[in-house]
N, C-alpha and C positions, 0 to 999 in steps of 0.2 A: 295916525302915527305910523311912520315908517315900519316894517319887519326888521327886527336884527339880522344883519348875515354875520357869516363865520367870521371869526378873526376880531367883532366888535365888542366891548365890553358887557350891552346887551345880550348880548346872544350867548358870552357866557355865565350872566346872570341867571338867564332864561332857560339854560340847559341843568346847571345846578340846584334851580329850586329855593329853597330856605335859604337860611342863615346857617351853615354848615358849621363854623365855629361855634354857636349855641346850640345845635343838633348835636356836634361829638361832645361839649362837654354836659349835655342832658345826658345822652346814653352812656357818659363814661359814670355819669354820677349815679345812674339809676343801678347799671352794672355792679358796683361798688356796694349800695347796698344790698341787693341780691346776694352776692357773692359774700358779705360778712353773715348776716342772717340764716347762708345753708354752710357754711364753715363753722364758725362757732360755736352753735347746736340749729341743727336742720328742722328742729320743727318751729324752730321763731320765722322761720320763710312761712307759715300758715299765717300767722299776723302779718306781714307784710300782703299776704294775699287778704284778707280780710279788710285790708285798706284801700288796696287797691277795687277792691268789689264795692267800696263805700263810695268810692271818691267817681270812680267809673258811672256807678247806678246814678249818681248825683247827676255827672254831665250829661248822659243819654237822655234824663228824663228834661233838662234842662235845653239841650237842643230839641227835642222835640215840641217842647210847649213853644221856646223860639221862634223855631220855623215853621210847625204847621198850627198853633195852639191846640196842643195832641196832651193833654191834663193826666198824666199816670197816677196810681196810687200809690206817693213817692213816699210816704211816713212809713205805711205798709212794705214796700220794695227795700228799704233800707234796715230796716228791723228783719224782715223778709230772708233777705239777702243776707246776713249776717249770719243767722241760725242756718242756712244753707250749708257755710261755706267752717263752723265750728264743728256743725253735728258730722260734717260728712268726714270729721276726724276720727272721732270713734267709734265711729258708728258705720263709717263705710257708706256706698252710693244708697241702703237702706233711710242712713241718716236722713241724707239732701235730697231725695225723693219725699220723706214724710214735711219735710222745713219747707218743699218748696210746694208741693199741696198747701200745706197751712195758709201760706203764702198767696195764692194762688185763692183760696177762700176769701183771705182778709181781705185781698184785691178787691174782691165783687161787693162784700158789705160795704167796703171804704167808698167805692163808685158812687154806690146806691145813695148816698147823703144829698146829691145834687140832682136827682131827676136821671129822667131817660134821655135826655139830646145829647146825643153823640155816646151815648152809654155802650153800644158793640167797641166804636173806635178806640175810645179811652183804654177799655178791656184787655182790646185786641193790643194794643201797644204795651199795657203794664202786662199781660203774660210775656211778651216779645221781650222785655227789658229784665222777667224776671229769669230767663231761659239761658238769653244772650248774654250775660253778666256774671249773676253769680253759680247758676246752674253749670256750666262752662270750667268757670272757676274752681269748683267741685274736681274736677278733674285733674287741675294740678294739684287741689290737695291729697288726693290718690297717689300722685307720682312722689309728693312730698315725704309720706310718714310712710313708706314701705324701705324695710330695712335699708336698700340701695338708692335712698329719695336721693340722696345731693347726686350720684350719675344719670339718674334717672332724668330728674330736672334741667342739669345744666348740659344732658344731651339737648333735650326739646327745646333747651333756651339758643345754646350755640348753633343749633339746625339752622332756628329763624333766623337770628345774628348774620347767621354766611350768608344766609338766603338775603336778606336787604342789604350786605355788604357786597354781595356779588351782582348780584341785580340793578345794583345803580353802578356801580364799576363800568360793569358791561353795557347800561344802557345812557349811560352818558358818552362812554367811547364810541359805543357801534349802533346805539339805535336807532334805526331806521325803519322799524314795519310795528305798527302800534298793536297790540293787542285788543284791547276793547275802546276803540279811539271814544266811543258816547258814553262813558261809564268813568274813564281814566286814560285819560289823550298822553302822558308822560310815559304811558307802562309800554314796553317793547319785548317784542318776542324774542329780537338780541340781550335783554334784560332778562328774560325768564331763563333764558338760556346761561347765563352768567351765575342766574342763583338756581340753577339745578348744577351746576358746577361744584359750587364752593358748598351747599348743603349735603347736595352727593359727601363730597371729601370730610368734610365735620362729619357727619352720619358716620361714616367708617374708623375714623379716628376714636370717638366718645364709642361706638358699641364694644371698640376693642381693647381700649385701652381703661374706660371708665366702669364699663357695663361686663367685662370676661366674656362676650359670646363671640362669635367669628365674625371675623369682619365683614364679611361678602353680606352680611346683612345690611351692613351700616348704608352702602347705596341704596337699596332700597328704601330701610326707614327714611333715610335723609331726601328724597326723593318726595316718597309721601308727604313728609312737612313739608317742603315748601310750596308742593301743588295745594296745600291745605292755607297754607300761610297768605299761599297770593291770592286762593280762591275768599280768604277774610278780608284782606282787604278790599276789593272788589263790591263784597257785601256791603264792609261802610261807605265804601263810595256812592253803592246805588240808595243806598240812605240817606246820605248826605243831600244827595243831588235832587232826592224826593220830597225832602220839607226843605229844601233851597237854604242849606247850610256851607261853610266853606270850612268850619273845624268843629267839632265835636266842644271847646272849650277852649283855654290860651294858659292853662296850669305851666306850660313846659316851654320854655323857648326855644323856636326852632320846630317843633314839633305841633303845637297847639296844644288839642286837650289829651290828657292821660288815654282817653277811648281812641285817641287816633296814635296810638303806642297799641293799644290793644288789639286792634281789629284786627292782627295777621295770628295774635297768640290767644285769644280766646278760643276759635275752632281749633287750633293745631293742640292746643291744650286736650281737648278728646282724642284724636288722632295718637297722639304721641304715648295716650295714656292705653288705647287700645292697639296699638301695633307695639309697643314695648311690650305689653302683658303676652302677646304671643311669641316672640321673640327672645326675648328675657323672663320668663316666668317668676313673680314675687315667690320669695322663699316661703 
């Protein structure tokens, strides 16, 4: 089959990716819940994180048995994951360190029911899944229940937000020199450059306007996320690419699975929660 050149409706197919109309109206609806959940009262955004750590833990272990038959301990990961992402409420990073130990136990007795073949891999993938998920997740519940959680959160949301809003702007208009072409052949360093732009300028708006500290921080923080955001996604790329997956699940039109929504806000989720605490100190 021929290559689209410019000007063909291939070629604009080809440069836009998805279904863009089911991509904004997924993000505008996911947006929407977000946004009522830390409005209304801010710690019902914890239940929405506890869902999302349900539904995530689901698809990852799901892709993985898919593409490489990689068997987690998914009854365990999911109960697991839950008490992770509750206790580290009131209990603080104390909590989800003791939840994800337990975790982390029940993994290895749950394994051991089927013998040793494959017993390290299996392991090695349900701690991965227990780390990457709800461990992670933990983190926004940190940003969540500290007296300034709704700025604190819909800084780290809006970071990412610029960050892919600016990043595909930019790399559909100007990209021209790939990034990681064996990893993610789409990503361009005129794209990186687009969403250190508009993260940059969110960073500085949310630190000054949402958060009271000076603004001249905000580039910074906003900086940080998105080098955090795109170094996530990258990650589920090289995972993807490694048990020979093309999405994580199909929950979300436009988008695929719920995990492939998460992969830039899972890490940026610690980042945002460790550069705000120095920056912004909780009361």
């Amino acid at each position: 089959m021929p290559k689209p050149v410019r000007g063909q409706k291939g070629y604009k197919r080809s440069r836009l990716g998805r279904n863009l109309v089911a991509a904004i109206a997924v993000g505008v609806g996911l947006g929407v819940i977000i946004l009522l959940s830390l409005l209304i009262q801010r710690q019902g955004f914890v239940l929405v994180l506890a869902c999302v750590t349900a539904v995530g833990t689901w698809e990852l272990a799901g892709a993985l048995r898919r593409g490489a038959d990689i068997r987690v301990s998914l009854p365990v990961l999911l109960v697991g994951g839950q008490a992770v992402v509750w206790l580290s409420w009131p209990f603080g990073l104390y909590g989800a360190a003791v939840a994800l130990a337990a975790t982390v136990l029940g993994c290895l007795l749950w394994r051991m029911r089927t013998g040793a073949a494959q017993f390290v891999r299996d392991i090695s993938a349900s701690l991965f899944v227990a780390v990457y998920v709800p461990l992670l997740v933990a983190f926004a519940v940190q940003l969540t229940v500290a007296p300034d959680g709704v700025g604190r959160v819909l800084t780290f949301l809006l970071c990412v937000v610029a960050s892919d809003v600016g990043g595909y702007a930019a790399g559909v208009v100007a990209g021209r020199h790939p990034m990681a072409p064996t990893i993610s052949p789409k990503k361009s360093w005129e794209g990186f450059a687009g969403s250190l732009v508009a993260g940059m300028a969110a960073g500085s708006l949310c630190i000054g306007l949402m958060l009271g500290a000076p603004w001249y921080w905000g580039p910074l923080v906003g900086a940080l996320l998105v080098a955090t955001a795109t170094l996530g996604d990258l990650v589920e790329s090289l995972v993807k690419r490694d048990i020979g997956v093309k999405d994580m699940g199909n929950l979300l039109p436009g988008h695929g699975g719920l995990m492939d929504r998460l992969d830039s806000l899972l890490p940026t989720a610690f980042v945002a929660w460790a550069i705000l605490g120095i920056v912004v100190p909780v009361a």
